[in-house]
C-alpha positions as CSV (number, residue, x, y, z in Angstrom):
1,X,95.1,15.7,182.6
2,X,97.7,15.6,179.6
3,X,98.5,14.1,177.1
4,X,100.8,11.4,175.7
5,X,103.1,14.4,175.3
6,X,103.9,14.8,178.6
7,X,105.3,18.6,180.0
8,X,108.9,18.4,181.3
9,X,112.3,20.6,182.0
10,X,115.1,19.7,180.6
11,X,117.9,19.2,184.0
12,X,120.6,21.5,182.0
13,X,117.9,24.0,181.7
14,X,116.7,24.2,184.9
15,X,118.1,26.9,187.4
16,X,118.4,26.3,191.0
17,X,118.6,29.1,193.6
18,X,119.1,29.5,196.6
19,X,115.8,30.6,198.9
20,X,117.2,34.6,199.6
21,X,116.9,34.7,195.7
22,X,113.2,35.0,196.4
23,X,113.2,37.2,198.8
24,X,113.1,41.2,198.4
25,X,115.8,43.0,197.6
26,X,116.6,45.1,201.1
27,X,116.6,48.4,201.7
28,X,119.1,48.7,204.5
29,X,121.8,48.7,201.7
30,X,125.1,50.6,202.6
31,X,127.3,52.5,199.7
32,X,130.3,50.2,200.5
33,X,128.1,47.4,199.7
34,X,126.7,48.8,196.5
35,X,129.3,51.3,194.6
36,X,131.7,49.6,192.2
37,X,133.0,53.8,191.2
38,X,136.4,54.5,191.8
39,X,138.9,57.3,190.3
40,X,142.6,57.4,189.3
41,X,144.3,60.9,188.2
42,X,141.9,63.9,187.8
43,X,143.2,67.3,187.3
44,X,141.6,70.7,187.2
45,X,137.9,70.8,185.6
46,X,136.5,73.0,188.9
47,X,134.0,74.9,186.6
48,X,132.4,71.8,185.6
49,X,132.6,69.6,189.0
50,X,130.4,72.3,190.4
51,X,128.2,72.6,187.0
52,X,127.4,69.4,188.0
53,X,126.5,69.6,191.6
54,X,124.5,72.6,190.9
55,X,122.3,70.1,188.3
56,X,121.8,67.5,190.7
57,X,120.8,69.7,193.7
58,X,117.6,70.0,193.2
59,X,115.3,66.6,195.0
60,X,112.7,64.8,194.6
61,X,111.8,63.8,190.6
62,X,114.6,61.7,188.9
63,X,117.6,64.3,187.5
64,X,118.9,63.3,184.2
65,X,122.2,65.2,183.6
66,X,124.4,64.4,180.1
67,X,127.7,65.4,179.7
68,X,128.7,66.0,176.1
69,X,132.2,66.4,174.0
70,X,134.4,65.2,171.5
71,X,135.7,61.3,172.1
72,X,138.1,61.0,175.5
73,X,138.2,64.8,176.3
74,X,137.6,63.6,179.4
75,X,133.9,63.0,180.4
76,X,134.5,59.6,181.8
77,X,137.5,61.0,183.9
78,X,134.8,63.6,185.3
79,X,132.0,61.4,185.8
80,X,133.9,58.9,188.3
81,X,135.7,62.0,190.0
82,X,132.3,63.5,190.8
83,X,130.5,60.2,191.5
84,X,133.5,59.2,193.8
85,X,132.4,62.3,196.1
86,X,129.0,61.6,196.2
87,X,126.9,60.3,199.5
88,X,123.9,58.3,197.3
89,X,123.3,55.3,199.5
90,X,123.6,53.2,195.7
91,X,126.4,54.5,193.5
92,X,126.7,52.3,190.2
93,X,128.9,52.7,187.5
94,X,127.1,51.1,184.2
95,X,129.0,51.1,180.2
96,X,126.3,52.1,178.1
97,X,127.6,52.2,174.6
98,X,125.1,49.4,173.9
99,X,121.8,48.1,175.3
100,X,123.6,44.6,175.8
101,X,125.9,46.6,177.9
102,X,123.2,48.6,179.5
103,X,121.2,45.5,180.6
104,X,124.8,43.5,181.4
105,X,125.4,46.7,184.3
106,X,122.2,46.2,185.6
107,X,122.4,42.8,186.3
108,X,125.6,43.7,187.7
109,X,123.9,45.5,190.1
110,X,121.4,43.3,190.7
111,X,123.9,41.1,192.2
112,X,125.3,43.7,194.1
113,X,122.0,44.3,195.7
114,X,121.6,40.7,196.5
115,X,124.1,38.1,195.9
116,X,121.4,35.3,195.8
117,X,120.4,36.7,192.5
118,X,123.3,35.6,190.9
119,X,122.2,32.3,189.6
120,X,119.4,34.4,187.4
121,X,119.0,34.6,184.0
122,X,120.4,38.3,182.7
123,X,117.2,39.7,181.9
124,X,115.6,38.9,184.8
125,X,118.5,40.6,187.2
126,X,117.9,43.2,184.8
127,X,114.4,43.5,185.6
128,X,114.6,42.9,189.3
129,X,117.4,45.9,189.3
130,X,114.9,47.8,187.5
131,X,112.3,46.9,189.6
132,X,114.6,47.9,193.1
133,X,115.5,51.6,191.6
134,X,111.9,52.6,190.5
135,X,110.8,51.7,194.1
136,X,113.4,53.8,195.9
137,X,115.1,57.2,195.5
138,X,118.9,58.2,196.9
139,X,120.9,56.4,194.2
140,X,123.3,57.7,191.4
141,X,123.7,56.3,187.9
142,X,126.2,56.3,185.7
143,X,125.6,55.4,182.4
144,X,129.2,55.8,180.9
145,X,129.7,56.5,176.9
146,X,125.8,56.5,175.7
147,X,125.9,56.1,172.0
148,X,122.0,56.1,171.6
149,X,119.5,57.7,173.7
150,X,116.9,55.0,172.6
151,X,119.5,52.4,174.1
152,X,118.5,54.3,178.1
153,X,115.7,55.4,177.4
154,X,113.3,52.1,178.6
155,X,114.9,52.3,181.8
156,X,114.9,56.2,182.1
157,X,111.4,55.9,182.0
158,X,110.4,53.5,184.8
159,X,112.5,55.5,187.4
160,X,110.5,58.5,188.8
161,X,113.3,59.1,191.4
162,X,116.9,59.2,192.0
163,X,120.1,60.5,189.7
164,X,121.1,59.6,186.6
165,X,124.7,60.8,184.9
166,X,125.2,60.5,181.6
167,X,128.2,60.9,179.4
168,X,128.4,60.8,175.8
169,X,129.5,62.3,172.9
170,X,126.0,62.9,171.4
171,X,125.6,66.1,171.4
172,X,121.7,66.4,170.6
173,X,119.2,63.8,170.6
174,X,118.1,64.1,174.1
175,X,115.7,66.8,174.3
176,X,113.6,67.3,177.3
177,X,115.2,63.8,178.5
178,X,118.2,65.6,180.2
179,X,120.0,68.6,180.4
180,X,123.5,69.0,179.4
181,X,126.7,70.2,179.5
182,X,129.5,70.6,177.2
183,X,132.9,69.6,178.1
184,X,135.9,70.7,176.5
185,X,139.5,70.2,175.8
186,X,141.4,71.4,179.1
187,X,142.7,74.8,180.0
188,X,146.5,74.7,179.2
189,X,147.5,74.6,182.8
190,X,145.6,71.8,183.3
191,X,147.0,69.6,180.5
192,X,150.9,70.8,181.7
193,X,149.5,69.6,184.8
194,X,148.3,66.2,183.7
195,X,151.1,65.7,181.5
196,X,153.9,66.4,183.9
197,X,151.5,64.2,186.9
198,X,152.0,61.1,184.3
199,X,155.7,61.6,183.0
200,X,156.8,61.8,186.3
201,X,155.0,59.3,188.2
202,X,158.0,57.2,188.6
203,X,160.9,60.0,189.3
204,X,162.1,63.6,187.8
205,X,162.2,63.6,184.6
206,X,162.9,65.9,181.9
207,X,160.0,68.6,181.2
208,X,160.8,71.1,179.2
209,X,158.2,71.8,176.5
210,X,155.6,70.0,177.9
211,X,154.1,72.8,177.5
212,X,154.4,72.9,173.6
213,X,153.4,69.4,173.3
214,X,149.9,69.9,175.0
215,X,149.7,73.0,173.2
216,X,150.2,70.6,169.8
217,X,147.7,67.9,170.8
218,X,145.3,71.0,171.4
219,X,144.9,69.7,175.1
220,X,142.6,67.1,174.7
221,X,142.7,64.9,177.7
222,X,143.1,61.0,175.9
223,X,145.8,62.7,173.9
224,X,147.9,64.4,176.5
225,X,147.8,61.6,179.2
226,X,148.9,59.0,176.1
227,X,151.6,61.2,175.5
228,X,153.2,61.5,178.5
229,X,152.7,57.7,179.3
230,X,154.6,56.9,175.6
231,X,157.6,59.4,176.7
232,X,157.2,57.7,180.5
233,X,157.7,54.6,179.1
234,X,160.0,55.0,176.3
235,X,162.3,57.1,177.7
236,X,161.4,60.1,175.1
237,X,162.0,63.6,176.0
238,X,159.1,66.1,175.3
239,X,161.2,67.6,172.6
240,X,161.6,64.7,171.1
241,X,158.2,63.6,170.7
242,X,157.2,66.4,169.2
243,X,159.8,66.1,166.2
244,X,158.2,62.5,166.1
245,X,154.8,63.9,166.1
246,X,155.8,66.2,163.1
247,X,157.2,63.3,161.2
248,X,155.7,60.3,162.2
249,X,151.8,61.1,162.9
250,X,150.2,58.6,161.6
251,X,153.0,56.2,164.1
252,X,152.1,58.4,167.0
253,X,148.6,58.7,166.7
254,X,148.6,54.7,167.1
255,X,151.2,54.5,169.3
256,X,149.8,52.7,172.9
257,X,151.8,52.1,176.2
258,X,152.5,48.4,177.5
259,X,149.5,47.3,179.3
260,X,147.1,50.1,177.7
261,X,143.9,49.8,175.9
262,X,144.4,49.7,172.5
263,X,141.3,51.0,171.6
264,X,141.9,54.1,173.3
265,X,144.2,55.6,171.0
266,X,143.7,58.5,169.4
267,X,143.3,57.1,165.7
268,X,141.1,54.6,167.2
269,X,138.6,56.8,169.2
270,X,138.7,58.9,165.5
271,X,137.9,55.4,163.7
272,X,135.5,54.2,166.1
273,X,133.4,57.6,165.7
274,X,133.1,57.5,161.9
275,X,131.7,54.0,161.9
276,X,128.3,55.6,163.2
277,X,128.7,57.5,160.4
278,X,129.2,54.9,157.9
279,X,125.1,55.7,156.8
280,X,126.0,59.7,155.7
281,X,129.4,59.4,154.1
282,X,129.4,62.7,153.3
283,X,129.9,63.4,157.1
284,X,133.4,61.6,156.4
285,X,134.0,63.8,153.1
286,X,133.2,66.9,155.0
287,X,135.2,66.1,158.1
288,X,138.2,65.5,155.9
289,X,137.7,68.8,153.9
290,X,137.3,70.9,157.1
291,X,140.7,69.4,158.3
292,X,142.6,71.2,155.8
293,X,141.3,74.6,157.2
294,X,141.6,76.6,160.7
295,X,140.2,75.3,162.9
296,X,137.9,78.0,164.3
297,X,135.2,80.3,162.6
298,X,135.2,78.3,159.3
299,X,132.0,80.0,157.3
300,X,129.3,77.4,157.0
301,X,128.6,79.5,153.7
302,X,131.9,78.5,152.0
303,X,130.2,74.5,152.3
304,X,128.0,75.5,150.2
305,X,129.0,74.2,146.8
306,X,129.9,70.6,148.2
307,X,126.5,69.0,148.2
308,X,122.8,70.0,147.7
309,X,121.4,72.1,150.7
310,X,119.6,69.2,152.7
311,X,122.5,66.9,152.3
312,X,124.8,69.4,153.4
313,X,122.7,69.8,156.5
314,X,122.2,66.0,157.4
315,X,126.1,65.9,157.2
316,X,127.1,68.7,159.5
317,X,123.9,67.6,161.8
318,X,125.5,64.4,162.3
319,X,129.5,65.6,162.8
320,X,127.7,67.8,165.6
321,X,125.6,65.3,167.3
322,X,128.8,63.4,167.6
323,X,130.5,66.1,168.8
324,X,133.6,65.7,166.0
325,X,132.7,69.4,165.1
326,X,130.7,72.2,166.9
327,X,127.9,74.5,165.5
328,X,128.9,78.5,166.5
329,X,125.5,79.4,166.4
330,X,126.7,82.5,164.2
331,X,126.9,80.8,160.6
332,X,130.5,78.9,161.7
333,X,131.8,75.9,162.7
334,X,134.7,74.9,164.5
335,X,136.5,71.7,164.6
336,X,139.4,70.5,167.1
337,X,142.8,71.1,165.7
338,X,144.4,67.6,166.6
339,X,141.0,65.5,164.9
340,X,142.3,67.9,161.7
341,X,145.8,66.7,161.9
342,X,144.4,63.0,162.2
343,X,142.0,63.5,159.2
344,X,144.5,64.9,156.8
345,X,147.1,62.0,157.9
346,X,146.8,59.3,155.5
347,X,146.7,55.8,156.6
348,X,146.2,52.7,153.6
349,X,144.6,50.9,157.1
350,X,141.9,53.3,158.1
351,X,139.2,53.2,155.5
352,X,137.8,56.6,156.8
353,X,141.6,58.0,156.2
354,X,142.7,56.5,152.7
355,X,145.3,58.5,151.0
356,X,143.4,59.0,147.7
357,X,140.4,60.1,150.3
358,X,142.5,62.2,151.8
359,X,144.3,64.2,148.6
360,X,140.6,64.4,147.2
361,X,139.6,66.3,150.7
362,X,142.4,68.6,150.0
363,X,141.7,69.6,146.5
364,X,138.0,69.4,147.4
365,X,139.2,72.2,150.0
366,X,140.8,73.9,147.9
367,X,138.1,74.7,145.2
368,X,135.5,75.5,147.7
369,X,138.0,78.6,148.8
370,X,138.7,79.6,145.1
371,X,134.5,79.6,144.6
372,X,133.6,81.7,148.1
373,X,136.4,84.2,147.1
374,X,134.5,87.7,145.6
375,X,135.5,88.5,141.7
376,X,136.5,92.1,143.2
377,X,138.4,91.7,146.0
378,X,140.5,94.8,145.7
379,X,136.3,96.5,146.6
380,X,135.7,97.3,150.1
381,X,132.3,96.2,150.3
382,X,133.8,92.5,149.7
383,X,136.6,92.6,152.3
384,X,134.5,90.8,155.1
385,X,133.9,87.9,153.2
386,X,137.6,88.2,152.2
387,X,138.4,88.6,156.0
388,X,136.6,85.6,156.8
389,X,138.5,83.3,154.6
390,X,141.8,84.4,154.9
391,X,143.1,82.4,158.1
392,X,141.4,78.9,156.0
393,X,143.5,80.1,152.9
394,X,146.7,80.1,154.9
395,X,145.7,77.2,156.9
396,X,145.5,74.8,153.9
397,X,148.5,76.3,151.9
398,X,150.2,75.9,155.4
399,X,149.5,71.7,155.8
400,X,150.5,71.0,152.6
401,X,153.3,71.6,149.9
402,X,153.7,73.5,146.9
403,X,153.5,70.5,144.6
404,X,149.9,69.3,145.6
405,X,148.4,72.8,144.8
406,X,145.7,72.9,142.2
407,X,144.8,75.8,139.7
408,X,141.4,76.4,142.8
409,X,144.7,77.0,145.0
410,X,146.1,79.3,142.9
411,X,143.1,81.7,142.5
412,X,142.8,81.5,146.7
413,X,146.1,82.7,146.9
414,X,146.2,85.4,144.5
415,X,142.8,86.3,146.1
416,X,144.0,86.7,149.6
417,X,147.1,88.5,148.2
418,X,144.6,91.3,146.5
419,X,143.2,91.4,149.5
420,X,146.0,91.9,151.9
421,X,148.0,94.3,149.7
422,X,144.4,96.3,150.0
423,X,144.9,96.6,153.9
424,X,148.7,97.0,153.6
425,X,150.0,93.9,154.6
426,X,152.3,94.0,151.5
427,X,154.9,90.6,153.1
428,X,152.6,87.8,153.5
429,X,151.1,89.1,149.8
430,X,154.2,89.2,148.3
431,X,155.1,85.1,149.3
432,X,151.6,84.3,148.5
433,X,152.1,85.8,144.6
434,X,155.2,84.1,144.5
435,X,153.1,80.7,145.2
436,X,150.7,81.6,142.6
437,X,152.8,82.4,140.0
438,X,154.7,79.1,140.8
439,X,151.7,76.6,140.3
440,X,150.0,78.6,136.9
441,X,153.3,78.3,135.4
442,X,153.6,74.6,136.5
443,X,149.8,73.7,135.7
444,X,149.0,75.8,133.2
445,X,152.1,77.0,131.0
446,X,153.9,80.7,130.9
447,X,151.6,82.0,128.6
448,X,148.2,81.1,130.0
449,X,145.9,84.2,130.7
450,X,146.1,83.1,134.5
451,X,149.9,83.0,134.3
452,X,150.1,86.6,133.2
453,X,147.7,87.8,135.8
454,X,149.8,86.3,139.0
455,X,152.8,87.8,137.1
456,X,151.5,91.0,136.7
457,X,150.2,90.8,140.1
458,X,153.7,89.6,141.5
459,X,155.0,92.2,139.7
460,X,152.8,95.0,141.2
461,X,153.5,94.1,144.1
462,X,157.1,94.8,143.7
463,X,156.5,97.8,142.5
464,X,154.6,98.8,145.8
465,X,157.2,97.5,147.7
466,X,160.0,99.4,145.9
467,X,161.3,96.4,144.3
468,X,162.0,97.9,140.8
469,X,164.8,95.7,139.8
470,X,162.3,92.6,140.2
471,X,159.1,94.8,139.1
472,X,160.3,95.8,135.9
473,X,161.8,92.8,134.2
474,X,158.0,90.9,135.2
475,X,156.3,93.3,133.7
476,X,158.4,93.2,130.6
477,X,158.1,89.4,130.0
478,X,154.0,90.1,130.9
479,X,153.9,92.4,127.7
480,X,155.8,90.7,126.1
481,X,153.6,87.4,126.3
482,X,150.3,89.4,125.7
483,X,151.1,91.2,123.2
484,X,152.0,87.7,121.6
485,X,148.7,85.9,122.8
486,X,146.1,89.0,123.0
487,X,147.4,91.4,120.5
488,X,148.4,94.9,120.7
489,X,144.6,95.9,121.8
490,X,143.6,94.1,124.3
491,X,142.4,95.5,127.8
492,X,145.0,93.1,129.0
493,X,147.5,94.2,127.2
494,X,147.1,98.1,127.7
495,X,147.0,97.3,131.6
496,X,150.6,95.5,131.0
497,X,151.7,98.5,129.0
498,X,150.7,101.0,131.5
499,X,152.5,99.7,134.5
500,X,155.7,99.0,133.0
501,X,155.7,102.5,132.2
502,X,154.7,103.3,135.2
503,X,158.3,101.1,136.3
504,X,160.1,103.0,134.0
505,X,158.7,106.5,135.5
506,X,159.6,105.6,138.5
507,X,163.4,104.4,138.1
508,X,163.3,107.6,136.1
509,X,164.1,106.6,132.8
510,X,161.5,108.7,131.0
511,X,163.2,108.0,127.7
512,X,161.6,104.7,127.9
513,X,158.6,105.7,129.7
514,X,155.2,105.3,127.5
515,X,152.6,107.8,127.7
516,X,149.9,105.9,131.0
517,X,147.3,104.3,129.9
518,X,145.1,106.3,132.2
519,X,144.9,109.8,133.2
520,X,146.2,109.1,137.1
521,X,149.5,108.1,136.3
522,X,151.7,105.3,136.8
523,X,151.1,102.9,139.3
524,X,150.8,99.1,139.5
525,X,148.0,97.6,138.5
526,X,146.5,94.0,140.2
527,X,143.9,91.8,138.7
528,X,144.4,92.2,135.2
């Protein structure tokens, strides 16, 4: 018997359903009744298409398979072309980037099961989906864009049979959960391909250097299908979208098509990405520092001055796991050319790509090269280590102009002159001197110890070169000033006294030779 307080439902919280609500989900289900995977353009990827049949040959237990890369390389594009092919009697197609969007695909496919269940509350289509696919095997899952294992892995664990697909671009994190696979940009052929499929979907149109604009976007999929749409639509050659590219990125990078999904641009995917970051930003710092480097074999060692060893290795752990940078296994990293343009491309809108953030990265970049470069690199047993950081030197003195380098940029250059003029390549040296010189003078004044070296450097060179009539009057003005600033005795000073001699030898003038500083002879002198 109750009480006065008498139990009741409320009418607006009531649910009525219909009686096949209650009954059993069938098992007679057909795949046109219970697929909701289709496809649109797919090019190339053959390697991978049969990576993944090869995973998901094997029966009986439940196969977990997670395909892996940097944001829209493509994994979603894979995943439906594979699943489209497939013969499971249930094929379903969930978004998975949260566990509201997990358990909102399941009760999708709930309903699909049984139509009655459609008057449900969510979580318990949910649970009877749940319920349906630990009780039968022959079904493929999708769960598309995974940005936390934990956010699967309830319903991973109640389903002993059957196939699960995974994409993501978590690159650890799953451990024994799943295997994976790696996907990367496309071969060039394939991005030509995709491009030219897009631009001329409507009619001939103008191709020429397609080629170069893949080739610029570092054929990644999102990219090079967003390009070809923009020239589709607007009516822009491929030429000419790469002179906007060169001008305008930060415009480009945005740039959508009518009737596209705005948050599948390229600045967008790059934005979205760093927000999971938001608790480590020194994943952002370093992100924006590798940008100003090449992109491949960038020593892990030359990190090393950026933040206290633990730090350092949260940081790169979490650009990894998110794929926005991949661990070499052999002390490197690499990083993919286009997400470095985007990085070093200021935008006052993009907290993660703020111009002061972004000019900080650079000179940050800078003074880690300056620090990894050996005090003797003219010494063979340091020319590896000068090997290894030569192609970042001329990457960051590449993506930026002469008037942002710093003092750190200076010493790089100068460094990777020494080094070069050691192996012969006497050219590149020579410009890279030049640069040197240029920024001590502006930075530091014409009579700054610094300044002298790059001019007595600058000036050696020359003089290997056969340059006299640019060697000699250098190597004047660097007496000149350290005889002023060091005195007569100085190391320095001898060294400056000995290769203009050496200049004078050489152009024969011996009246105004002075007896060598050292018993070999002229010859120029670098580094001092």
């Amino acid at each position: 018997m109750t009480d006065s307080s008498t139990q009741y439902i409320k009418a607006e919280q009531a649910f009525v359903l219909p009686p096949k609500a209650f009954a059993p989900i069938p098992d007679d289900v057909t795949v046109s009744e219970v697929s909701n995977i289709g496809t649109g353009l797919f090019v190339g990827r053959v390697d991978e298409l049969k990576a993944l049949e090869a995973a998901f040959a094997q029966p009986g237990k439940v196969v977990v398979h997670t395909v892996h890369g940097l944001g829209r390389v493509g994994k979603s594009a894979l995943a439906a072309h594979w699943a489209a092919q497939r013969h499971e009697k249930v094929r379903w197609w969930v978004t998975a980037d949260t566990e509201a969007a997990v358990d909102a695909g399941l009760a999708s496919l709930a309903e699909a099961l049984q139509s009655g269940l459609a008057g449900l509350p969510a979580e318990l289509q949910r649970a009877r989906a749940v319920a349906w696919l630990a009780d039968h095997d022959g079904w493929l899952l999708v769960l598309d864009n995974v940005e936390d294992p934990r956010h699967i892995r309830p319903l991973l664990d109640r389903v002993p049979g059957g196939r699960v697909l995974i994409t993501t671009r978590r690159a650890t994190g799953w451990h024994h959960q799943a295997t994976t696979i790696r996907l990367g940009v496309f071969e060039p052929a394939e991005a030509v391909d995709l491009f030219t499929r897009v631009l001329t979907h409507q009619g001939p149109r103008d191709t020429d250097s397609a080629a170069a604009v893949c080739e610029e976007l570092g054929h990644l999929a999102l990219a090079v299908e967003q390009a070809a749409a923009y020239c589709a639509e607007t009516g822009t050659s491929p030429s000419e979208y790469l002179n906007m590219l060169a001008r305008w990125p930060s415009a480009m990078f945005a740039a959508g098509t009518t009737g596209g999904d705005s948050e599948r641009t390229i600045a967008r995917i790059w934005h979205l990405t760093l927000n999971h970051l938001t608790d480590t930003p020194l994943a952002g710092d370093l992100l924006r520092i590798l940008a100003w480097y090449a992109p491949d074999s960038i020593p892990r060692a030359l990190l090393h001055g950026l933040a206290a060893p633990p730090q350092l290795a949260t940081a790169i752990g979490k650009l990894v796991a998110y794929s926005m940078i991949t661990d070499n296994h052999d002390g490197t990293l690499t990083i993919h050319r286009l997400l470095q343009v985007l990085a070093r491309t200021p935008d006052p809108d993009d907290p993660h790509r703020l111009p002061e953030a972004v000019d900080q990265a650079r000179d940050q970049a800078a003074a880690l090269l300056a620090d990894a470069f050996p005090a003797d690199v003219d010494q063979p047993e340091t020319w590896p280590q000068c090997r290894s950081l030569l192609p970042h030197t001329d990457a960051l003195t590449r993506n930026h102009t002469p008037d942002h380098d710093t003092t750190h940029t200076a010493r790089a250059l100068d460094c990777a002159a020494t080094y070069r003029v050691g192996q012969g390549a006497l050219a590149p040296a020579l410009h890279a001197l030049q640069r040197a010189l240029t920024t001590r003078e502006r930075l530091l004044g014409g009579d700054h110890p610094d300044t002298l070296t790059s001019r007595n450097n600058l000036a050696a060179e020359y003089q290997m070169a056969g340059d006299l009539g640019r060697a000699t009057p250098l190597y004047q003005r660097t007496l000149t000033e350290r005889e002023r600033v060091l005195g007569d005795d100085h190391p320095d000073t001898l060294n400056s006294r000995h290769n203009l001699a050496g200049t004078y030898r050489a152009a024969g003038d011996l009246g105004r030779a002075t007896p060598p500083a050292h018993p070999d002879g002229a010859g120029a002198g670098f580094g001092r």
